[in-house]
GUVEXSE-684180 format. One record per residue: x, y, z negated of N, C-alpha, C in turn; residue in three letters. Coordinates in steps of 0.001 Angstrom, whole numbers, plus 500000, padded with zeros to 6 digits. Last residue first. Layout:
N
XYZXYZXYZala ...
END
This chain:
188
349278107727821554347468107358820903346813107794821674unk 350827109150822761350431107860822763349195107523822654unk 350693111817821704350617111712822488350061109982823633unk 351492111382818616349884111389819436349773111656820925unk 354151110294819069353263109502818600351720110079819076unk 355393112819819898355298111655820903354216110032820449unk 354681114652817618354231114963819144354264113302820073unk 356566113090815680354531113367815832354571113369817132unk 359060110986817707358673112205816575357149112202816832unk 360328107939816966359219108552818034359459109919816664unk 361516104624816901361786105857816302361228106975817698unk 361079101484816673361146102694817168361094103469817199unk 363230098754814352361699100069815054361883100396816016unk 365624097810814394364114097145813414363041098131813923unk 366371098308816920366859097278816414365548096488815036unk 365666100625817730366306100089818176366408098675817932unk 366332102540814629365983102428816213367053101299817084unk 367514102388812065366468101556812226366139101279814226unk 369978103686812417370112102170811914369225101936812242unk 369077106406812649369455105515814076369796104174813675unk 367282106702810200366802106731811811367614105955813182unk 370123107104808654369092106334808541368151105307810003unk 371066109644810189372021108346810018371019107022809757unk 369385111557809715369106111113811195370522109827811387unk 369144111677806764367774111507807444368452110532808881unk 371862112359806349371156111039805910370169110495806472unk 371948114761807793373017113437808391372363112168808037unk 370225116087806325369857116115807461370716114848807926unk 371324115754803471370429115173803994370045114856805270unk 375047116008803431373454116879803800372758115458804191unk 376656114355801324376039114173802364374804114842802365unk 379596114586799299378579114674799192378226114932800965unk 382349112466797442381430113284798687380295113806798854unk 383042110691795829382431111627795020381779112878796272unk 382885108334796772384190109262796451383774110300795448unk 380386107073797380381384106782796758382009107240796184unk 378501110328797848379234109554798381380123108380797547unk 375530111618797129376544111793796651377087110047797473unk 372960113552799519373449111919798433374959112634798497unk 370313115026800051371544115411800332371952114267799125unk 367217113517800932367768114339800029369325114282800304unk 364673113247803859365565112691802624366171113664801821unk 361473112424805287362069113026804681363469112294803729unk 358836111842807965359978111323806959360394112271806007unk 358041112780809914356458112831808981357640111638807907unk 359662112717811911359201114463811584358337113930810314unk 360233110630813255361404111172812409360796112525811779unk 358240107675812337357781108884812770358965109748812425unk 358214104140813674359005105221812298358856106728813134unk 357102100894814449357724102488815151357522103631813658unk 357022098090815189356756098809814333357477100117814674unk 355547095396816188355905096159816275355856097290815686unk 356225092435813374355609093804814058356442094344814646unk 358051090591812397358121090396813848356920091491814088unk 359770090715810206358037089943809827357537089808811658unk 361865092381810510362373090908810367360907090351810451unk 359891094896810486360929094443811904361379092993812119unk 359546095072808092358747094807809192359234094351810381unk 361940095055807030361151094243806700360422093616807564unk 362387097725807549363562096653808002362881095568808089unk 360703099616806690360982099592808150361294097797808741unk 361026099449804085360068098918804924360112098240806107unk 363424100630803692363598099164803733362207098510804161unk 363080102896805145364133102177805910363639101110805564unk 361567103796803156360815104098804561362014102859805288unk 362850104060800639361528103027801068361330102957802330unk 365658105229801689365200104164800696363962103237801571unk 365912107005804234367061106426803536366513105356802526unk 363078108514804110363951108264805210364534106801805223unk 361235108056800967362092108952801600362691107847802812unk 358647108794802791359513109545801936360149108069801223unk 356736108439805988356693108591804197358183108771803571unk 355385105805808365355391107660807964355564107814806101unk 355067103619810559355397103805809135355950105927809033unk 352799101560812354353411102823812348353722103352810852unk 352356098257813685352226099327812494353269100760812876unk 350877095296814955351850096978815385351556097772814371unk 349524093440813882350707093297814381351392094554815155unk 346762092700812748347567093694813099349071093209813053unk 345075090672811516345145090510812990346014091650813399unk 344294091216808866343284092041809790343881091554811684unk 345793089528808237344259088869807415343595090021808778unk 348110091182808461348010089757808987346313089423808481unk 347880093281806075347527093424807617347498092016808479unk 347354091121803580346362092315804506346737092640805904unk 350170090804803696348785089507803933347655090429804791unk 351522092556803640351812091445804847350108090630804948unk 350845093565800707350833094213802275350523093255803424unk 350829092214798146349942092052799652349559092850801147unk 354152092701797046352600093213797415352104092426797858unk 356543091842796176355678092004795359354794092969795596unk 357422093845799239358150092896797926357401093209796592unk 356692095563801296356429094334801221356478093421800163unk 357256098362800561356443097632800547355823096400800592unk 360725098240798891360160097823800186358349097393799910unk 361733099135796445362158100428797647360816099593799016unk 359423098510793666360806098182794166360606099145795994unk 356911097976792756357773098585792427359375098762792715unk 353964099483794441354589098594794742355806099203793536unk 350721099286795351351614099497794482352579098869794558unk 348485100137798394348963099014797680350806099849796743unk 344998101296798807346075101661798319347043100526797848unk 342620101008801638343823100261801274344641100974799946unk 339895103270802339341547103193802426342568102504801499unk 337800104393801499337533102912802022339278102360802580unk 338095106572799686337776105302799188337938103795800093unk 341190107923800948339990108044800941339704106610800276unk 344404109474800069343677108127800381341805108291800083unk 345410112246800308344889111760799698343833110295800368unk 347492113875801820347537112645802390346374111932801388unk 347930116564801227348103116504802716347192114807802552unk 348752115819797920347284116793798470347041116551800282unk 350414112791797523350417114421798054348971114846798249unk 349537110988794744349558111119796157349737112433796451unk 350688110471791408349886111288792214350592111231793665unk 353281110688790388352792109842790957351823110050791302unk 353825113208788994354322112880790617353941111680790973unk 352520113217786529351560113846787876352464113555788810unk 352773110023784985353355111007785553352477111977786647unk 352030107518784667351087108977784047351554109647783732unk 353948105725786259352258105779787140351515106953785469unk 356691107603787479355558106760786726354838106965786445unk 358183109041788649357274108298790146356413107374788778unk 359784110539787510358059111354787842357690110850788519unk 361186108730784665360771108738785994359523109613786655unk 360317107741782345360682108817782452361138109391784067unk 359448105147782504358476106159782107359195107929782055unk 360408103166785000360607103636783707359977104867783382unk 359251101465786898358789101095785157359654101900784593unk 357136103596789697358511103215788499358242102688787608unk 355715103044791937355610103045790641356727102543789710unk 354713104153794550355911103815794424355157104105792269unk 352137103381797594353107104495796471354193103401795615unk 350832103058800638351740102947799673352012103600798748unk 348479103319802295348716104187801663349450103210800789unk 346901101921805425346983101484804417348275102521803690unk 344366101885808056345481103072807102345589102144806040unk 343036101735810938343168101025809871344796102066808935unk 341242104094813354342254102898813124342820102918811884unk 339607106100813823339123104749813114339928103707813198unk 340201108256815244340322107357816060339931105544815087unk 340377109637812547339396110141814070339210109385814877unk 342444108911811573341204108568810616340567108926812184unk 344582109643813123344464108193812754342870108048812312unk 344438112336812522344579111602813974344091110024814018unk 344597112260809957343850112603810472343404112747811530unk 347666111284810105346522110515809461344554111097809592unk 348825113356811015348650112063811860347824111423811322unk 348471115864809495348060115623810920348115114111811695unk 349829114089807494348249114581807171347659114788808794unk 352414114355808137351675113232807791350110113574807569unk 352739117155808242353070116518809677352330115001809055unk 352881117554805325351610118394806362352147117773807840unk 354684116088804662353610115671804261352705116553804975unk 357180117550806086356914115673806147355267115696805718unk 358407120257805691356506119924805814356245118118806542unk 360739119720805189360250120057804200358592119955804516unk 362892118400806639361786118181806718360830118729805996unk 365356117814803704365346118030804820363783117791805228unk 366390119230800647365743117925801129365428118662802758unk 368301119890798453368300120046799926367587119222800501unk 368013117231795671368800118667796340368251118333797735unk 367804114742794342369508115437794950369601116397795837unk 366017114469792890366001113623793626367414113730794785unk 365265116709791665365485115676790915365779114208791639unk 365735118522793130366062119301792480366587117409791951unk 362750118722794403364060118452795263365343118179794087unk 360014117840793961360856118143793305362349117742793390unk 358405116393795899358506117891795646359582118601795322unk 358051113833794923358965114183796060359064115567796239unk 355599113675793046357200113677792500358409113811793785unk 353110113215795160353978114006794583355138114913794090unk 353802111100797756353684111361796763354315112829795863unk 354155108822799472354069110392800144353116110505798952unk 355142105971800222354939106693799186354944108756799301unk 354076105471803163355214105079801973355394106189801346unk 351720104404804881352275105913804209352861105053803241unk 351024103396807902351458102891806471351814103925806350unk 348773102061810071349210103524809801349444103200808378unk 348346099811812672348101100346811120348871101270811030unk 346637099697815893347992099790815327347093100227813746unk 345955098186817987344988098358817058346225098227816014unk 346551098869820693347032097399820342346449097864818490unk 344985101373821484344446099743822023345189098580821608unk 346620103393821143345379102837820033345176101304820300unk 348773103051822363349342102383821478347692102021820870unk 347787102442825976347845103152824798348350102483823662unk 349167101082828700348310100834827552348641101848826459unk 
END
């Protein structure tokens, strides 16, 4: 069976803007074309008329470039939500918490989702996790992700790339499945 045929949703976590700006978010960001690898799937997705729902991320603090009249809150150019496309706000790391995510896709009968979006390590994981405990099947794209190089307890510091694929293997397995593009359209 194809994955189209279990009438999978396509969630973008916050693939926005203000992610650009490596600089403010800790440097070295890994994946650097996440949002042109998300645009090819969502345009995979839109072709095949399966259901998209577009997350973003709205900081309350105004000095933040994820707040909402900030230009990083703005959606990436790769991923701009079309009119008949879901957008749900959210202010905290997990789509689910203080949204109607769950409802909406449950109201549509979806129960397999595919999660693609920024960053890796925060929103995309705690989505991930969520979904996984809500009982979807749910599968995490490692190419249409992204993270930033973190500072350690100690004062350590962690390439992103470790963060990205440290992240990824908490979720596989256990709250997802972890697929790169190629193996996702290949599915479809």
């Amino acid at each position: 069976m194809k994955l189209r045929d279990k009438r999978p949703a396509l969630v973008l976590v916050d693939i926005q803007k203000a992610f650009k700006n490596e600089a403010y978010w800790g440097g070295n960001r890994n994946n650097k074309n996440a949002e042109a690898v998300s645009g090819m799937i969502l345009n995979n997705w839109r072709a095949l008329k399966l259901p998209v729902f577009h997350i973003r991320h709205s900081s309350t603090n105004p000095k933040s470039l994820l707040y909402n009249l900030n230009e990083g809150f703005e959606f990436d150019d790769e991923v701009k939500p079309k009119s008949i496309e879901p957008i749900i706000t959210k202010n905290v790391n997990s789509a689910f918490i203080g949204t109607d995510l769950k409802k909406q896709l449950d109201d549509e009968s979806i129960n397999t989702i595919v999660i693609i979006g920024i960053t890796t390590n925060h929103c995309v994981s705690t989505t991930t996790r969520m979904a996984g405990n809500y009982g979807y099947e749910t599968y995490v794209i490692s190419d249409a992700t992204a993270a930033f190089d973190r500072v350690g307890i100690n004062g350590e510091k962690y390439d992103s790339e470790i963060i990205h694929l440290t992240a990824l293997a908490n979720l596989h397995g256990e709250f997802a499945t972890v697929w790169t593009s190629h193996r996702l359209i290949s599915e479809l």
